[in-house]
N, C-alpha and C positions, 0 to 999 in steps of 0.2 A: 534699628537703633541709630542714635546721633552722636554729634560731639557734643561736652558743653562745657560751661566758664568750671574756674577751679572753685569761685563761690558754691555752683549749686551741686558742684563734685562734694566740695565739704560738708554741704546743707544733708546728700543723700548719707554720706558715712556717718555722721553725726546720730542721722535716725538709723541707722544701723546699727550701729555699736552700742547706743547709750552711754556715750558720752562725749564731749568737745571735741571736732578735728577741726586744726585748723586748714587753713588754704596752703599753709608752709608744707604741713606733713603730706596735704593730698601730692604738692609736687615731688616730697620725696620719694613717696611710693612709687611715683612715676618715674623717676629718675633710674631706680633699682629696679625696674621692669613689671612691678606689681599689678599696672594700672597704663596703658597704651596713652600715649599721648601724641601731639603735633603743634607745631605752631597755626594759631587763628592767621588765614588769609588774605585777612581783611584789616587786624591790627597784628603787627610782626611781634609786640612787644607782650603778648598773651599765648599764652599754653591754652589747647583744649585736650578734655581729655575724653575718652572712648565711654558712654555711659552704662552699657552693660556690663564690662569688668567694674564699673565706679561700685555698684549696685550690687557684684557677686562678693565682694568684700567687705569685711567684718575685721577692726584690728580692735583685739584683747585690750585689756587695761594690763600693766605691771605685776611679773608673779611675786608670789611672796617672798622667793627667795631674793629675787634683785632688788626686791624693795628692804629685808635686812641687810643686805648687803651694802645698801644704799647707806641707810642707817648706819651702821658698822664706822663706817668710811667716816661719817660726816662726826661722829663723837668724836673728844679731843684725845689728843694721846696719855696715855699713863705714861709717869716718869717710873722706872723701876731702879729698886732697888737692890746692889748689891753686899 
């Protein structure tokens, strides 16, 4: 296995998952241990990451519940009556 850029880290979870990851989220996962990382050698200012944890990872879309929940929140308040 190799390292590689956080692009083709996003490129692999993207076809994993079936749907958008971007380059932000791949470092977050990296950040919270999900996904091995280091800084590139060569440029200080680049993350690479481990590409067999990139590859053994799969992140869900939103379950139903936090997406009512979501909803919920974003309605405006009722004024009640007493």
């Amino acid at each position: 296995m190799s390292w590689i850029a956080s692009s083709e880290a996003a490129a692999i979870l993207t076809a994993n998952s079936g749907r958008k990851i971007s380059t932000d989220y791949v470092r977050l996962l990296a950040n919270r241990g999900f996904i091995r990382s280091r800084i590139n050698p060569q440029k200080t200012d680049e993350k690479q990451f481990w590409r067999e944890d990139v590859e053994h990872r799969k992140v869900r879309g939103r379950t139903e519940k936090y997406k009512r929940a979501k909803d919920e929140d974003s309605e405006p308040a009722r004024a009640t009556t007493r």
